[in-house]
The first five atom37 places (N, CA, C, CB, O) and aatype in JSON, in Angstrom:
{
  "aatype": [20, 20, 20, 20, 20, 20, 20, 20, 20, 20, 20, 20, 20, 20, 20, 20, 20, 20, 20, 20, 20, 20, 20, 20, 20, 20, 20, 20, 20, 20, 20, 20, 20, 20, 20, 20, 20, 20, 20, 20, 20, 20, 20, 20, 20, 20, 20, 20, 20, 20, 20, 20, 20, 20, 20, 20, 20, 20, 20, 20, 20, 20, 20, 20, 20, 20, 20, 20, 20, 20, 20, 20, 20, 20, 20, 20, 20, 20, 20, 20, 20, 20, 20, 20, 20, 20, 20, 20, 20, 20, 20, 20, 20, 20, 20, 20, 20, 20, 20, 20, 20, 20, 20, 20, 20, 20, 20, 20, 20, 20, 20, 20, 20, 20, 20, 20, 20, 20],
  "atom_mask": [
    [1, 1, 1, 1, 1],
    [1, 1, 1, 1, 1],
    [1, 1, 1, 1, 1],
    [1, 1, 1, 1, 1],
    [1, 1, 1, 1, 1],
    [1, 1, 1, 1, 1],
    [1, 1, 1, 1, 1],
    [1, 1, 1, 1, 1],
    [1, 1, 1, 1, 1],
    [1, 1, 1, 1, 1],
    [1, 1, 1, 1, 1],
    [1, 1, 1, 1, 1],
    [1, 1, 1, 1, 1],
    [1, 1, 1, 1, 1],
    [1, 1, 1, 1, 1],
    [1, 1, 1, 1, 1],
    [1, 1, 1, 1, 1],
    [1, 1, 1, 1, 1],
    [1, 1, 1, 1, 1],
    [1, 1, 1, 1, 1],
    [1, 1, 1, 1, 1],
    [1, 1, 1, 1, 1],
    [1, 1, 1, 1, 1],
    [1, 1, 1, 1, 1],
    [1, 1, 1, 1, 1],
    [1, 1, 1, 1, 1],
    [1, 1, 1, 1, 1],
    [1, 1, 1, 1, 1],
    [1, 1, 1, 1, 1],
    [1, 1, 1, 1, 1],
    [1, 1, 1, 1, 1],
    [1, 1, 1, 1, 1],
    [1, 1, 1, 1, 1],
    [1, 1, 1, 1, 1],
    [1, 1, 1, 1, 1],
    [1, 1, 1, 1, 1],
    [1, 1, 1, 1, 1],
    [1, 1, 1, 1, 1],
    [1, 1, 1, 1, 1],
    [1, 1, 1, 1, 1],
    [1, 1, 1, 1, 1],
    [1, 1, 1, 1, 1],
    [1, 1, 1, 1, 1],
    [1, 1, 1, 1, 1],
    [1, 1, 1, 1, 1],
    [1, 1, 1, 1, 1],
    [1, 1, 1, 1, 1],
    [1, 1, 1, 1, 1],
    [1, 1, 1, 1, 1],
    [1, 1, 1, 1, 1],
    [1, 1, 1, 1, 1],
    [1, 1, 1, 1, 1],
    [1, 1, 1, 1, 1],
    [1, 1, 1, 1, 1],
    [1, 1, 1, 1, 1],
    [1, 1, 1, 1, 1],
    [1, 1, 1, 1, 1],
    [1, 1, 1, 1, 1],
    [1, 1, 1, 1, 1],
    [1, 1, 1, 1, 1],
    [1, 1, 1, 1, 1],
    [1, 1, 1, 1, 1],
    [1, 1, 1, 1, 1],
    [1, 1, 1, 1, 1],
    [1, 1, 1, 1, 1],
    [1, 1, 1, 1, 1],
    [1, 1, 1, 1, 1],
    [1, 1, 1, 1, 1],
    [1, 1, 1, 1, 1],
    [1, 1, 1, 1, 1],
    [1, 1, 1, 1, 1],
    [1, 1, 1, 1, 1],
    [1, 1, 1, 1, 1],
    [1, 1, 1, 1, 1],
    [1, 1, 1, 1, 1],
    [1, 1, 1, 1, 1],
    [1, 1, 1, 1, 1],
    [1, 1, 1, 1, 1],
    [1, 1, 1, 1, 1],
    [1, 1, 1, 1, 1],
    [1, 1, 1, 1, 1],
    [1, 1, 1, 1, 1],
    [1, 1, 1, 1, 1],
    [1, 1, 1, 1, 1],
    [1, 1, 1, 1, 1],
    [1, 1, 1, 1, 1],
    [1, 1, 1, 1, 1],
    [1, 1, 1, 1, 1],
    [1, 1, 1, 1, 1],
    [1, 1, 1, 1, 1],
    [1, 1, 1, 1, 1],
    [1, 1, 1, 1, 1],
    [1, 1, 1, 1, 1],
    [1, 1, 1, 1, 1],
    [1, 1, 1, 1, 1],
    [1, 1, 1, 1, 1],
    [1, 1, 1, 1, 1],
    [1, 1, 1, 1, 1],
    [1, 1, 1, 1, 1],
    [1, 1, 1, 1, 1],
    [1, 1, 1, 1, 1],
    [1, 1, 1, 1, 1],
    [1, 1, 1, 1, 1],
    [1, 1, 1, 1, 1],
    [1, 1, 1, 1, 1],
    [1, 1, 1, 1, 1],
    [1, 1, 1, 1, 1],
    [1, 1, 1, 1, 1],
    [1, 1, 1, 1, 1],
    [1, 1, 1, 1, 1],
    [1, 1, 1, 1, 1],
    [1, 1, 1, 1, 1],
    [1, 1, 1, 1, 1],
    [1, 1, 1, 1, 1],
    [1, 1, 1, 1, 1],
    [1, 1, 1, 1, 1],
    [1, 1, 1, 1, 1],
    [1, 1, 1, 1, 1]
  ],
  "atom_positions": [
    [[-88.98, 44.43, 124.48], [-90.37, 44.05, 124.44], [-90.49, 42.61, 123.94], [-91.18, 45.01, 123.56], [-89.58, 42.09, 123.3]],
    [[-91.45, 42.07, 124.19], [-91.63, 40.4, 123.96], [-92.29, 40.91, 122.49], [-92.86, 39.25, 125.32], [-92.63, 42.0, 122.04]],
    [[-92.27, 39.36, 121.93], [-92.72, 39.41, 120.47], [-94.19, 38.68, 120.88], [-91.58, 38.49, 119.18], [-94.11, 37.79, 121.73]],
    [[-95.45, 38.99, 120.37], [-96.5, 38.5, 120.46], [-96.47, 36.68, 120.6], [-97.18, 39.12, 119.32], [-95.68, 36.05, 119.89]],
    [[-97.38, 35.99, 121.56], [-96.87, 34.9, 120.99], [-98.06, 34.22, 120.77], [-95.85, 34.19, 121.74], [-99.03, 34.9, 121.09]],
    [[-98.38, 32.91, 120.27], [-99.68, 32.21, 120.01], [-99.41, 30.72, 120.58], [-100.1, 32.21, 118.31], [-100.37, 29.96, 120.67]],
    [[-98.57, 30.44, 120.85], [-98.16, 29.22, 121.58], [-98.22, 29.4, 123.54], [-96.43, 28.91, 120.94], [-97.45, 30.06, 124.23]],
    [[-99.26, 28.65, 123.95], [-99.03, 28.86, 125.32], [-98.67, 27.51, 126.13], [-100.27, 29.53, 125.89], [-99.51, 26.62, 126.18]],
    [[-97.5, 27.38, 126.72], [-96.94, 26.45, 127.56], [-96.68, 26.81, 128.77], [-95.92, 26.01, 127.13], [-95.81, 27.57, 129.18]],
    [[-97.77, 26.01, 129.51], [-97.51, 26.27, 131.02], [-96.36, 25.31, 131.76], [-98.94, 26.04, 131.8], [-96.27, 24.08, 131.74]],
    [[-95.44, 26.38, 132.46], [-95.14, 24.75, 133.16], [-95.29, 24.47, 134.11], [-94.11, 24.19, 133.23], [-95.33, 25.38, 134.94]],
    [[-95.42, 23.34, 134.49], [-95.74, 22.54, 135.88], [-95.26, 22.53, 137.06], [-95.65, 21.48, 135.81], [-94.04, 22.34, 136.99]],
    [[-95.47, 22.59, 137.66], [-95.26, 22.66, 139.73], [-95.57, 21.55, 140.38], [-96.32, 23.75, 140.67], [-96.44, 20.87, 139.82]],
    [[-95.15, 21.15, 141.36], [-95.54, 19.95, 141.96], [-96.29, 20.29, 143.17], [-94.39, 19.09, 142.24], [-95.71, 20.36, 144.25]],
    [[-97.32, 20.45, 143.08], [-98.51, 21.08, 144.46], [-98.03, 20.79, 146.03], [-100.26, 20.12, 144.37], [-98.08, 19.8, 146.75]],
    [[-97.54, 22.11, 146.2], [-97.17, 22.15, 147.48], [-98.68, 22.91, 148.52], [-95.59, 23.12, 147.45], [-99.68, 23.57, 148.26]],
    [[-97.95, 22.23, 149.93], [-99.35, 22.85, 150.84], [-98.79, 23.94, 151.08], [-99.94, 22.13, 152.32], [-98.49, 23.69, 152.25]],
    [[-98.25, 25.4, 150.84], [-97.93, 26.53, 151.79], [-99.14, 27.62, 151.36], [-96.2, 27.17, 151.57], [-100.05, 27.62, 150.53]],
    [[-98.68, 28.49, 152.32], [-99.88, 29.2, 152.18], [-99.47, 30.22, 150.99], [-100.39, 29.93, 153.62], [-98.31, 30.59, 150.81]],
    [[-100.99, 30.76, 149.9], [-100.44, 31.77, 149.12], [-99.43, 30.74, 148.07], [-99.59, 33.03, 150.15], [-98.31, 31.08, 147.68]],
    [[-100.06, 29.5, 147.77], [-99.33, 28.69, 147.02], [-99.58, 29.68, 145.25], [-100.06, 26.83, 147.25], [-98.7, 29.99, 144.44]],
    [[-100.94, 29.9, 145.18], [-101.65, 30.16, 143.58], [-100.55, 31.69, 143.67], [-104.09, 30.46, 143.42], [-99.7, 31.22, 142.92]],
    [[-100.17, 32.62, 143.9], [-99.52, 33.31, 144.08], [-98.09, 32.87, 143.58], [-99.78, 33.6, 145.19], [-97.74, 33.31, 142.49]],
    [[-97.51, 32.31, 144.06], [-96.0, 31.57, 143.74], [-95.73, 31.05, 142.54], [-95.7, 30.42, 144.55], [-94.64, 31.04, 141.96]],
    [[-96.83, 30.59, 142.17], [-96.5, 30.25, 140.57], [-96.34, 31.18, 139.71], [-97.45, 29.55, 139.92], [-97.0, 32.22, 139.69]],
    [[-95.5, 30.91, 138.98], [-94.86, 31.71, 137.85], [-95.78, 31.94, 136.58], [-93.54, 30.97, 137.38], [-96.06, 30.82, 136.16]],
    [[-96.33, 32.84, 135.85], [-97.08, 33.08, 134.89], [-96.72, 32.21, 133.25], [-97.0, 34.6, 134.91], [-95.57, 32.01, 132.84]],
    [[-97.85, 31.84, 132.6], [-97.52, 30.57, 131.52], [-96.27, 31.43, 130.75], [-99.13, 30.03, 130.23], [-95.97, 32.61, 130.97]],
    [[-95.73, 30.66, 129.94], [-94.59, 31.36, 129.33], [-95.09, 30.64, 127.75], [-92.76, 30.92, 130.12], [-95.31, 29.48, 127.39]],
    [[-95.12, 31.55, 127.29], [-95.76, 31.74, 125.73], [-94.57, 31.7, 125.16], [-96.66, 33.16, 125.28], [-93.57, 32.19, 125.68]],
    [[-94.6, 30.78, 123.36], [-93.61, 30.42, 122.96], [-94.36, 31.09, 121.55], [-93.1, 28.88, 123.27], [-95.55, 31.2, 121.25]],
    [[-92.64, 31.6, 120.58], [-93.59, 31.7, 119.1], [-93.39, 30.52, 118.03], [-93.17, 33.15, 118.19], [-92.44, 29.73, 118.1]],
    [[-94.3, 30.49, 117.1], [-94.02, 29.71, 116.16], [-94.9, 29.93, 114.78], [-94.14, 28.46, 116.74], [-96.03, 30.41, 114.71]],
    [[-93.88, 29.36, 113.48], [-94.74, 30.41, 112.76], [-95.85, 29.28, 112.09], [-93.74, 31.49, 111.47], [-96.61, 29.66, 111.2]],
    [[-95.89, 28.03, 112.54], [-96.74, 27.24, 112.1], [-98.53, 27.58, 112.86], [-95.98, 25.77, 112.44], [-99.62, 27.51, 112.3]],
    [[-98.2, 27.96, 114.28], [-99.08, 28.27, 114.63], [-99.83, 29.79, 113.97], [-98.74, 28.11, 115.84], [-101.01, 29.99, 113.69]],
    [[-99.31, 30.21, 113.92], [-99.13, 32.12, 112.59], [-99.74, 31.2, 111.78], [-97.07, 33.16, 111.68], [-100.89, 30.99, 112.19]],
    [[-99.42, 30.45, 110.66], [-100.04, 30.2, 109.31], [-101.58, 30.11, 109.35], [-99.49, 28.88, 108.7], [-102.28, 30.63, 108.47]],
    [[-102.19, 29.28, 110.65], [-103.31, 28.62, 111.08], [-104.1, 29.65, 110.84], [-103.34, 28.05, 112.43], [-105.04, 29.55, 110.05]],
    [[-103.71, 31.16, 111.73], [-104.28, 32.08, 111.55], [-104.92, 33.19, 110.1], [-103.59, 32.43, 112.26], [-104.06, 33.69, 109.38]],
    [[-106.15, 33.44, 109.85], [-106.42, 34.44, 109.01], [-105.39, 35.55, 108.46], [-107.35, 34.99, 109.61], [-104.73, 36.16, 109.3]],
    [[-105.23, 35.81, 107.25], [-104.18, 36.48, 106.37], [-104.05, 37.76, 107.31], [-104.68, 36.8, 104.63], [-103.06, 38.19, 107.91]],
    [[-106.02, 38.47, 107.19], [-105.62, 39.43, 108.48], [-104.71, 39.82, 109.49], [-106.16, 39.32, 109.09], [-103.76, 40.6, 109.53]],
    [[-105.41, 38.83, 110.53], [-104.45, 38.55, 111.58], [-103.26, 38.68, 111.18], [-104.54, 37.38, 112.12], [-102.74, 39.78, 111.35]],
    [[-102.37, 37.49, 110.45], [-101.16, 37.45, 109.41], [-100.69, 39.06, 109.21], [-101.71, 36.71, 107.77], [-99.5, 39.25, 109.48]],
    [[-101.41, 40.17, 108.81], [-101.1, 41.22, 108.52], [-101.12, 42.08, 109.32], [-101.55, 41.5, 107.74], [-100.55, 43.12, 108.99]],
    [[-101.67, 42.05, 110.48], [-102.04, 42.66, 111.55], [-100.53, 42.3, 112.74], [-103.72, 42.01, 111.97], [-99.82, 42.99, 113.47]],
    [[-100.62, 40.9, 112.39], [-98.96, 40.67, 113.14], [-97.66, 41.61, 112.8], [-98.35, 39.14, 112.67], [-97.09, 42.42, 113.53]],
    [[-97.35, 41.17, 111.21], [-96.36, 42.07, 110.91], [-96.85, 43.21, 110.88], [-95.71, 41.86, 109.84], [-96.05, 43.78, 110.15]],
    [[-97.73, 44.07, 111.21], [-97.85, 45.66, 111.22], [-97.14, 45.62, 112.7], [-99.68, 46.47, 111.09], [-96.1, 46.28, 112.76]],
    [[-97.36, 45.25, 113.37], [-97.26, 45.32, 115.3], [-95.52, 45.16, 114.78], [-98.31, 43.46, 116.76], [-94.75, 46.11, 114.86]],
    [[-95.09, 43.76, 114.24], [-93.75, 43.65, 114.36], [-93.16, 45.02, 113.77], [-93.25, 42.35, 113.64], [-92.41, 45.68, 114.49]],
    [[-93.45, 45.44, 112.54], [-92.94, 46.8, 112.04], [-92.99, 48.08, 112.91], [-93.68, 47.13, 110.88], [-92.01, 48.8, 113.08]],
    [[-93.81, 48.24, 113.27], [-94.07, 49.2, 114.61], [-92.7, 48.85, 115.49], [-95.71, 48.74, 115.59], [-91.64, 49.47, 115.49]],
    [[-93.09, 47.64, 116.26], [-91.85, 47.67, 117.05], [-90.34, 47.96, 116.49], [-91.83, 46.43, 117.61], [-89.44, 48.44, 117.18]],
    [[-90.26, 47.71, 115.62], [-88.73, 47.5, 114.92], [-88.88, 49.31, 114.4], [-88.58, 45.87, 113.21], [-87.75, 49.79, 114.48]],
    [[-89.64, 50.1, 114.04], [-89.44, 51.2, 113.79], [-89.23, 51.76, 115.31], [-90.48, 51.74, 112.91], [-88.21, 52.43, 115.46]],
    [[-90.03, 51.57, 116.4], [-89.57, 51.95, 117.64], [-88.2, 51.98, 117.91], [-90.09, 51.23, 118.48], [-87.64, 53.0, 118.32]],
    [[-87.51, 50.64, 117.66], [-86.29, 50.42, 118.13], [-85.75, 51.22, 117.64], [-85.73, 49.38, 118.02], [-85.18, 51.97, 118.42]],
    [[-85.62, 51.52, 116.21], [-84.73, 52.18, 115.41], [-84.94, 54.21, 115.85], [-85.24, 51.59, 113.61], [-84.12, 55.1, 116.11]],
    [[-86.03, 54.18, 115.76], [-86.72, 55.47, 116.67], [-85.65, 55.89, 118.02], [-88.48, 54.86, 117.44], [-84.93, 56.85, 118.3]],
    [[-85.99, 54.68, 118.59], [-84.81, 55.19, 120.14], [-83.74, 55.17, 120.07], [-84.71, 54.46, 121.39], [-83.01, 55.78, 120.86]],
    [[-83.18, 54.26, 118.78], [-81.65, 54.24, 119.34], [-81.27, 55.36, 118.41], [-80.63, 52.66, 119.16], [-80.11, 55.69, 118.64]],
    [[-81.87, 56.14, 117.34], [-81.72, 57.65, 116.55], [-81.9, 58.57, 117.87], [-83.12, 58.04, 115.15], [-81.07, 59.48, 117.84]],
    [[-82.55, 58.61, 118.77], [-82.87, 59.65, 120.09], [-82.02, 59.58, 120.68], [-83.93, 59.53, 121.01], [-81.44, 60.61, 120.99]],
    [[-81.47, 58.09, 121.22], [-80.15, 57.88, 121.96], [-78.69, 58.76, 121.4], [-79.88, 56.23, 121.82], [-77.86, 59.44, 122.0]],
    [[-78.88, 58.34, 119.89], [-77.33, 59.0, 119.06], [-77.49, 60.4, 119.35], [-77.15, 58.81, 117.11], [-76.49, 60.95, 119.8]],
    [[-78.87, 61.34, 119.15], [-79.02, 62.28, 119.13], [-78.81, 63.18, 120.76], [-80.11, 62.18, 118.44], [-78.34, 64.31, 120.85]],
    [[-79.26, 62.41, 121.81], [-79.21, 62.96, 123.56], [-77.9, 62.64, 123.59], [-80.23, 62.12, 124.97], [-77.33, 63.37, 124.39]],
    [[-76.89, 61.58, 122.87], [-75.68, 61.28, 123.03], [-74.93, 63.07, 122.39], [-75.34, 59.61, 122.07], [-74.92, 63.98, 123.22]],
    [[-74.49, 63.31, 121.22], [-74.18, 64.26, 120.54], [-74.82, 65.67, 121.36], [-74.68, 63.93, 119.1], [-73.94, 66.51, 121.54]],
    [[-76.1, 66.04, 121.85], [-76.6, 66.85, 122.28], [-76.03, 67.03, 123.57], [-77.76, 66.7, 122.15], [-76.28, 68.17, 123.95]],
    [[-75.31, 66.34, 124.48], [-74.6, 66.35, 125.68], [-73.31, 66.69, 125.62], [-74.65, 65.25, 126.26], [-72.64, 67.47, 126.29]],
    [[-72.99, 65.81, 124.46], [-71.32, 66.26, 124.16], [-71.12, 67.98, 123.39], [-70.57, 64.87, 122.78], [-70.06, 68.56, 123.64]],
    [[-72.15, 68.72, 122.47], [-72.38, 69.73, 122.47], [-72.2, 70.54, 123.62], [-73.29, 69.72, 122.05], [-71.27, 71.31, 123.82]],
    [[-73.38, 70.25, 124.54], [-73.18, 71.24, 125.37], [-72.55, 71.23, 126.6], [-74.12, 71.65, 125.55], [-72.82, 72.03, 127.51]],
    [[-71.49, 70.13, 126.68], [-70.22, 69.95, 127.41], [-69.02, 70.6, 126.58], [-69.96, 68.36, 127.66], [-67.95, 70.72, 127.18]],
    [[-69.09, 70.97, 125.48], [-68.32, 71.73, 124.17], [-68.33, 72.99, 124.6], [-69.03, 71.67, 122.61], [-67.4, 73.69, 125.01]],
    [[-69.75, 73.27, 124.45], [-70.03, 74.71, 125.0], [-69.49, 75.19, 125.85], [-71.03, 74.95, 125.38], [-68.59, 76.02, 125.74]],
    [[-70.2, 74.53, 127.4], [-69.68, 74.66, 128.79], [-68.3, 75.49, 128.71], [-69.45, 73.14, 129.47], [-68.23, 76.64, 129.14]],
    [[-67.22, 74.82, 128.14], [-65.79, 74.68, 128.06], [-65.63, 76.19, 127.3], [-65.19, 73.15, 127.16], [-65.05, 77.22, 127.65]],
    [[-66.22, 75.91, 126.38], [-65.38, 77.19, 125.89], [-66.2, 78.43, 126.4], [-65.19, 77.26, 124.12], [-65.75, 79.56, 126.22]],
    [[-67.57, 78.2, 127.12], [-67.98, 79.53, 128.08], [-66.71, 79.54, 128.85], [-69.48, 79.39, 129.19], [-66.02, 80.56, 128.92]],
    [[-66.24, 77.89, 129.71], [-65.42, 78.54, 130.78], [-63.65, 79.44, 130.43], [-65.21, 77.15, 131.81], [-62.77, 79.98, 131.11]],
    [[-63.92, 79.15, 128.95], [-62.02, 79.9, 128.62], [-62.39, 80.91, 128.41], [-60.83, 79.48, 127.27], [-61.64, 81.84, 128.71]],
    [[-63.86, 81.26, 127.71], [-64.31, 83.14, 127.28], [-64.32, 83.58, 128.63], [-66.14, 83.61, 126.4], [-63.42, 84.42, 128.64]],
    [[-64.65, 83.53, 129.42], [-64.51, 83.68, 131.2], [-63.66, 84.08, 131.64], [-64.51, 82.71, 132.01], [-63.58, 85.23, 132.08]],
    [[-62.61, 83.11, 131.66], [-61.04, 83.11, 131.61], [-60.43, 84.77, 131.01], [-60.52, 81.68, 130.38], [-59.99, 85.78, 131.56]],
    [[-60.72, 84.33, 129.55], [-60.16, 85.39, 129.32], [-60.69, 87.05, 129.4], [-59.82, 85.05, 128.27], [-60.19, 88.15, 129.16]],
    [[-61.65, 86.66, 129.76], [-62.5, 87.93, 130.02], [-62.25, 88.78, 130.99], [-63.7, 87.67, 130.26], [-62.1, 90.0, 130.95]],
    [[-62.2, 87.46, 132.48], [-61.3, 88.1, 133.65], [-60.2, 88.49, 133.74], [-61.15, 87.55, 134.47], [-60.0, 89.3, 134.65]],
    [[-59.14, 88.13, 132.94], [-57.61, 88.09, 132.9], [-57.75, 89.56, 132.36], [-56.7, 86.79, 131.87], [-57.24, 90.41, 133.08]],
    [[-58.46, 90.05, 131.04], [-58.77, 91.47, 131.02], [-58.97, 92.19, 131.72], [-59.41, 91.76, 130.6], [-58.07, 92.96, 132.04]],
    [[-60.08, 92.3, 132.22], [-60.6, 92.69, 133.5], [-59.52, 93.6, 134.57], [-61.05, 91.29, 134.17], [-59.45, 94.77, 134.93]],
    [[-58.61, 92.09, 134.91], [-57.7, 92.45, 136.05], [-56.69, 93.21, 135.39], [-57.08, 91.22, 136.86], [-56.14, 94.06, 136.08]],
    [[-56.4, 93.13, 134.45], [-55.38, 94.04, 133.13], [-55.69, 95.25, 133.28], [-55.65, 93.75, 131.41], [-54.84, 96.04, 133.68]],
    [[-57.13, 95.67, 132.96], [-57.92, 97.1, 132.89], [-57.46, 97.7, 134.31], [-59.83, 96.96, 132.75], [-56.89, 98.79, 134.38]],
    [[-57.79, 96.71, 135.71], [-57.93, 97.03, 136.74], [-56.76, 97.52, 137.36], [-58.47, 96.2, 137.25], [-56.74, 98.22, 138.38]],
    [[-55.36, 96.94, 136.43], [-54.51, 97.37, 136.87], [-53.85, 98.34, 136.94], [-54.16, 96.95, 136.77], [-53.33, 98.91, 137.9]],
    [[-53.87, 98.65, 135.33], [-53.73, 99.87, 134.83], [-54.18, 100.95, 135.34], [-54.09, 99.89, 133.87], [-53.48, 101.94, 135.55]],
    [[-55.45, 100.85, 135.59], [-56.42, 101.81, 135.82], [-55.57, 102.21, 137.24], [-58.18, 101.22, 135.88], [-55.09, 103.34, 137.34]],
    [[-55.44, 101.51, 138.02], [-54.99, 102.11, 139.7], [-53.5, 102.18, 139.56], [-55.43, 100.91, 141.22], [-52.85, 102.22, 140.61]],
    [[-52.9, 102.21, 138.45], [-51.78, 102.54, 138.02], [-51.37, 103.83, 137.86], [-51.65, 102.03, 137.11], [-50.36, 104.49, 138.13]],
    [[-52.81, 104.05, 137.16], [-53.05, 105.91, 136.27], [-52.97, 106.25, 137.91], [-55.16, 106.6, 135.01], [-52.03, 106.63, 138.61]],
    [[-54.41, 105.92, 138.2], [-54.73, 106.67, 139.69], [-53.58, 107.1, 140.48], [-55.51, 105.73, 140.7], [-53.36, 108.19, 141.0]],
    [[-52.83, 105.95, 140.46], [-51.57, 106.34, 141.6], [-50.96, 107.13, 141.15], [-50.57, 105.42, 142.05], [-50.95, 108.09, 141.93]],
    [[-50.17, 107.39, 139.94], [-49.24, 108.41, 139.34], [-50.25, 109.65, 139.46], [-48.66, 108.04, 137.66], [-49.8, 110.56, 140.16]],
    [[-51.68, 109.88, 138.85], [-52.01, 111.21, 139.11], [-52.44, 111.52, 140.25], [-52.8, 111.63, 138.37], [-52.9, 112.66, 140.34]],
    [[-52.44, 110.47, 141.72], [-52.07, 111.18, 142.69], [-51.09, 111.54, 143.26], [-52.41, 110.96, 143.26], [-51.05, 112.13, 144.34]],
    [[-50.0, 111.15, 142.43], [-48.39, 111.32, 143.08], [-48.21, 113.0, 142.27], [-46.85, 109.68, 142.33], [-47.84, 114.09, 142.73]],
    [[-48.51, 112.7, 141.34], [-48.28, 114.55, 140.7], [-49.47, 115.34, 141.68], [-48.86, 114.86, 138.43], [-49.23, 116.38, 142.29]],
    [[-50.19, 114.96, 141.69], [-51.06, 116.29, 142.17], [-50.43, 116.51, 144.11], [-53.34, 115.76, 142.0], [-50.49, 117.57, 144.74]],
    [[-50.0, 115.44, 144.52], [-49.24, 116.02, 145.79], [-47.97, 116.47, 145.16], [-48.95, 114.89, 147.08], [-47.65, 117.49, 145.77]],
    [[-47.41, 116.3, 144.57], [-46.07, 116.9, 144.08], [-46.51, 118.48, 143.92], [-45.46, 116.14, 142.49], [-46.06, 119.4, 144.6]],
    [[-47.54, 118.6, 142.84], [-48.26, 120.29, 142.29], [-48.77, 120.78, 143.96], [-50.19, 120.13, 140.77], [-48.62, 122.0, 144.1]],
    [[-49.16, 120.31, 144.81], [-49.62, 120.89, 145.8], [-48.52, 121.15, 146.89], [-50.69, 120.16, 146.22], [-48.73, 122.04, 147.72]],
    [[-47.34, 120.39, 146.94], [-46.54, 120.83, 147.48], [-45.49, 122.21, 147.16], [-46.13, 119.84, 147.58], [-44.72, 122.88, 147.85]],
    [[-45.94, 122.22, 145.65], [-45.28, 123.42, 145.05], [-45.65, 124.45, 145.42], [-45.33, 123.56, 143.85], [-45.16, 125.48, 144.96]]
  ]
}
């Protein structure tokens, strides 16, 4: 953000004929200074540095939000990860149970044709 300014310096162009000339020019470019500040009422004077404090608490404001969306991403890229190994190991169970299980199945269908052949 620009800092307020009280100094206005335009600068100059050398008047060309094209069309849509007032357009082309570049907007005055305001300079600060604190001699011009003194000129001004204490008010004013106080009213400046409130605006400057504002801004400078802003800054400090965003770049605490920044640290914080920074850390809050890397969290839940933390997370992510270890959802994807509880997953992991969840399935690897899973297929363990699954194996077993049609393991049983097969042996107690191998006895029960064995008992039925008896």
């Amino acid at each position: 953000m620009k800092k307020p300014n009280f100094d206005i310096n335009k600068k100059s162009f050398p008047n060309d004929d094209l069309v849509g000339d007032e357009y082309s020019k570049s907007p005055s470019v305001e300079e600060f200074s604190i001699d011009k500040l003194k000129q001004f009422p204490n008010d004013m004077i106080e009213l400046f540095k409130l605006i400057q404090a504002v801004r400078y608490d802003r800054t400090c404001l965003q770049e605490e939000y920044n640290s914080y969306r920074l850390k809050l991403n890397n969290d839940r890229m933390d997370l992510e990860s270890e959802v994807i190994k509880i997953k992991k190991q969840y399935n690897a169970k899973i297929c363990a149970l699954q194996e077993e299980y049609n393991s049983v199945k097969s042996n107690n269908n191998i006895e029960l044709a064995k008992i039925r052949e008896n």
